[in-house]
Structure formats: C-alpha cells, structure tokens
N, C-alpha and C positions, 0 to 999 in steps of 0.2 A: 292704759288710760291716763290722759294730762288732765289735771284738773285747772282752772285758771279764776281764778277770784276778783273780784271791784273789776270785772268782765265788760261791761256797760261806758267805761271812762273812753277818751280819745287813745288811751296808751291801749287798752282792751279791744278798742276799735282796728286798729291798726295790722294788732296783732293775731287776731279772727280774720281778717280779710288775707294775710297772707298763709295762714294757715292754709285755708280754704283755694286758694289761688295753689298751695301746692298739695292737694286732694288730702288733707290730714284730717280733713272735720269730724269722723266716724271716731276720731281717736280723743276726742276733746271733748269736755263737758265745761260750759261757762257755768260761773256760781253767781249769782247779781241776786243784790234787796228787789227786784222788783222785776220778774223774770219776763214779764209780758215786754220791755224796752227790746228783749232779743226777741222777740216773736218773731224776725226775719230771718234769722241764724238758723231756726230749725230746718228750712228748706232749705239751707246750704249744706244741711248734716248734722250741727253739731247739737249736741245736749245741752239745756238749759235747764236749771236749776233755781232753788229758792236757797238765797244763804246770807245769815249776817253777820259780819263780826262781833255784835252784841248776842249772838244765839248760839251757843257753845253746839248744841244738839242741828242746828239747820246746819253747821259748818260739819261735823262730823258724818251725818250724811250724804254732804256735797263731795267729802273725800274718801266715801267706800268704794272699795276697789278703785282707787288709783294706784300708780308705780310712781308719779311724778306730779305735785301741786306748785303750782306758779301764785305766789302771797305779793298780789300787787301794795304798794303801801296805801292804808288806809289813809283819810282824812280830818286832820282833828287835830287840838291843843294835844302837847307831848302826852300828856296822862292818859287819853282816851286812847290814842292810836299806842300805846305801849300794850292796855286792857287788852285790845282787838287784836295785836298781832299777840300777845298771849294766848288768848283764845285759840287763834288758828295755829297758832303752833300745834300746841296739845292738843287740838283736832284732829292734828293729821298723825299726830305718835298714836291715838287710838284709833286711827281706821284704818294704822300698816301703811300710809305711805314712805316706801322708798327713799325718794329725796324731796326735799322743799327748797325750792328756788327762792329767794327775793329781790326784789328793787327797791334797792337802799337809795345813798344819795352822795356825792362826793367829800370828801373830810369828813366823816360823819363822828364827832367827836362834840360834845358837849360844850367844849371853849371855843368852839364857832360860833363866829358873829350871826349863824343861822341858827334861828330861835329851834327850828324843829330839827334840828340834826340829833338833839339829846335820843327822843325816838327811835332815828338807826342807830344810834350806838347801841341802847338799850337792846333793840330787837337783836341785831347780829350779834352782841353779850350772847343772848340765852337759844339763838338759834344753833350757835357752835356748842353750847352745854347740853342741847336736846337729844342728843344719841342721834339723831337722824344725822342722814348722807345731806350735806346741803349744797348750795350752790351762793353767791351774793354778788352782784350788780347792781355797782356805786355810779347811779347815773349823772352825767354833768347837767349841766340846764339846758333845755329844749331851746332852739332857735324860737320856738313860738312863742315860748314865753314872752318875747320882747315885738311879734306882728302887730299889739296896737302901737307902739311905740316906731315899728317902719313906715307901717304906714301913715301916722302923723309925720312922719319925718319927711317922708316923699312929698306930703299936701302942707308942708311949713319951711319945709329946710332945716327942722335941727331937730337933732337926735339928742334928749336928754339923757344922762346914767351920769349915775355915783359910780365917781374914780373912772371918770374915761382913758385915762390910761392903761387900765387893768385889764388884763388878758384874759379871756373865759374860752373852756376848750366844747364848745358849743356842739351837740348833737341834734339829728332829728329824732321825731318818732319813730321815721324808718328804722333808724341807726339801734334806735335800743330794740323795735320789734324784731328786726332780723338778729341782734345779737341774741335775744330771749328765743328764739327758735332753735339757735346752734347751742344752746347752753342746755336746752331742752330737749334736743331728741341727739343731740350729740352723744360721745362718749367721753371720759377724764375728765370729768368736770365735777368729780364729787370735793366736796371740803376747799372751792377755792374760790377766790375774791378776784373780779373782774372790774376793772375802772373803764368804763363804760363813757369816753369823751373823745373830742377830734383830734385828727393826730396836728391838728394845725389848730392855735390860740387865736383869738381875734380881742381887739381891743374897739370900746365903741367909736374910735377915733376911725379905726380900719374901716368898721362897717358902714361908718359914713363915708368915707371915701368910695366904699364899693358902690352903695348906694348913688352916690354922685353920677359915679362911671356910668350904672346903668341906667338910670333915669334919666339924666343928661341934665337934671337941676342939682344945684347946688345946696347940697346938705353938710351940715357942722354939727360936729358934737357938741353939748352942751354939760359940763359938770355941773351937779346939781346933788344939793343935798339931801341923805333917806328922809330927813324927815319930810319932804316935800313928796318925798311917793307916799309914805304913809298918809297924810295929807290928804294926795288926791284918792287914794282906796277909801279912805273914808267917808270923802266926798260923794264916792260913787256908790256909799251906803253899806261897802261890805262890813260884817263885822268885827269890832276891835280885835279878836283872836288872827285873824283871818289878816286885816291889812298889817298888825304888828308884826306878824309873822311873813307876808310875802315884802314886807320892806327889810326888813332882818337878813333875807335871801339876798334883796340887793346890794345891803351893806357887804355882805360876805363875799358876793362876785366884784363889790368897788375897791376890794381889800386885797383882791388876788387870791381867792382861796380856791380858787375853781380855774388857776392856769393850766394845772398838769394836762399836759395831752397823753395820748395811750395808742396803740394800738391794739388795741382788747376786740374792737370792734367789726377791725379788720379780720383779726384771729377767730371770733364765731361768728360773725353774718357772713366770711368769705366773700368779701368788698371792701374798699375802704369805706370812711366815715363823709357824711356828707359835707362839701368845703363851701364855707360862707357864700359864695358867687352863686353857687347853683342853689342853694335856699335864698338869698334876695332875688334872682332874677323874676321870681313871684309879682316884685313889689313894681317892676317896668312896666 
C-alpha cells in the first residue's frame, strides 16, 4: 500500500492520473483535507481518505497499513509547514511505514535567498534522524511556475525575470510525477537524495528566444527587479506571507541557485527530462 498526501494539488493530480494510466490505483490510497475534491478517483480505484497535517490522529490513520508514504510539501510560512511535516513524520513512525518519500526543493539550506527553503532543511534534518528508510526529491522549479509570465510574453513581446541571465534547470510536473513513481515502487532508493531538475539550464534570455522561434513574434527579456514581482503578487491580493515568499523564490532562481542540472530524472522516470522547446511549444 502507497500512501500519498496534499493528493488534491496539480503535483497529486498528475501523479494519480499516471498511476492510474499504469493499472496501480488498487495499490494507493490519496489522503486530502477534503476527500470529496477526489470523489472521481474512487472510480478509477483508488482510496480516498480524510487527512490533515494539523491532525496528528487523521494523518496516522491515513497511513495504516502502508509499506511506502509519499509527504508532498505542505503549504505555509516556514513554522507551520515544519509543525505539519512534524506531524506526518511521526504519523508514519506510528503506523509502521516502511519508507517516507519527500518533495523537498533545490538548495534547500536556510542561506537561500528562498524564504521557504529553511522548511526543507528543517524537514530532511529530522527525516534522516527518524529511524525510517526515507527517500528525498529536491525539485527545481516547474516550467509552469512562469505560464502566466509566457503567455504575457507571447501577447507583449517581453518576458520579465530577475537576473535574466541566470540559468534555472527547469522541470515539468511530468518530470517529477514519473520521477515520484520510480523512487516509489522502484527498488535502492532507500536513504538517498535525488536532485530532481533538467539536464539542460535555461536562462530567461533562452526562453525568449525559444519563444521568438515558435511564435514567430518577437519576445525580449526583460530584467526586472523582485521587488516588482512582489509588487505585482500583492497587487493581485495574495497575501504578504505568500507574495514575500514566491518573490524570494525569484530572487533565488535571479541568483543562479537553481542552475544545477541532473540527470536524477532520467534515472527514475526512465526518460529524460522535459527540454524548454517542447514545454513552450504550448504557448504557439
């Protein structure tokens, strides 16, 4: 039995649909705050569950009888998401799981210009002290992070980012959902650390060019300062935690902390990693 938790997000989405697509559903139980969002999942097989990272008791019955829990990162200022991934830890050391997988995040080190990296450090600290067999997948940044950002670019011609020179080794959904399937029903994978990014870097300068190519309008990068994304997240009403924190992200990819490429990706999804051209060709 796999258990998989915060089951409900686009990363959970992803990674359900290829489950399913390779007959495993019988073998999964999703754990989400609000079980009725999967009420379609049960016809594909799989177990739904009630579970919260603030419920110590709904997380420990989400993982009885499991062999293997999948601790997607919760959401939230560094204190709450360290409480929750607390919590599920020791939920799963009491209900006998096996191993516990996570999805950290690249540099995950506290002296990153990314506000919430304190978090993975934190959690991968006390997951490697847990006694449990674990697993860790240090994801780079989603191509999607940056789709409202193409597709303004495509309907303006310029692509804004901090430090358009800087290199970011850019993944999809796909890339980490099929890495999370081989890290999960694979074998050798106990106690090790996976850098989860493309084996090719892109600089915003690149993806405007690619964008150029396939659009056939003419897009330029634009450097532009974090404070201007935090700025505009604010604008857009998210709150202070929330835009400090996803502008902090950009300063840290304007900085180059997210060049390293990997082949991690290749080695458990068996493929390589998705290359900039065939995630823009979306935006033509």
């Amino acid at each position: 039995m796999i258990v998989i938790t915060a089951a409900s997000g686009k990363l959970g989405a992803a990674l359900a649909d290829k489950l399913a697509a390779r007959g495993l559903s019988a073998q999964v139980r999703l754990a989400v705050r609000s079980p009725e969002k999967l009420a379609a999942r049960k016809a594909q097989g799989f177990e739904v569950v009630a579970a919260d990272y603030d419920d110590a008791g709904s997380l420990k019955a989400a993982f009885a009888g499991a062999d293997i829990a999948l601790l997607i990162s919760g959401v939230g200022p560094n204190e709450v998401r360290i409480r929750q991934h607390h919590n599920a830890i020791d939920a799963a050391k009491a209900a006998g799981v096996t191993r516990l997988v996570y999805t950290s995040a690249t540099n995950p080190v506290a002296a990153s210009r990314f506000d919430w990296a304190a978090a993975h450090e934190a959690t991968e600290a006390e997951l490697k002290a847990s006694g449990l067999a674990w697993t860790i997948l240090r994801d780079n940044s989603y191509f999607a992070n940056n789709d409202p950002l193409f597709a303004d670019a495509v309907k303006n011609g310029v692509l804004p980012f901090p430090g358009i020179e800087a290199k970011v080794a850019y993944v999809s959904h796909d890339d980490v959902a099929e890495s999370l399937i081989g890290a999960i029903t694979g074998t050798g994978h106990d106690n090790r650390v996976y850098e989860i990014a493309g084996a090719t870097a892109y600089s915003a300068v690149e993806l405007a060019a690619l964008l150029t190519e396939l659009t056939g309008r003419k897009v330029d990068a634009l450097d532009v300062p974090v404070k201007a994304f935090e700025d505009q997240f604010l604008a857009m009403g998210l709150p202070d935690w929330v835009a400090s924190g996803v502008a902090s992200f950009y300063a840290a990819l304007g900085a180059g902390e997210y060049a390293q490429t990997s082949g991690d990706v290749e080695r458990l999804a068996g493929r390589p990693s998705t290359p900039a051209r065939a995630y823009l060709k979306a935006f033509a």
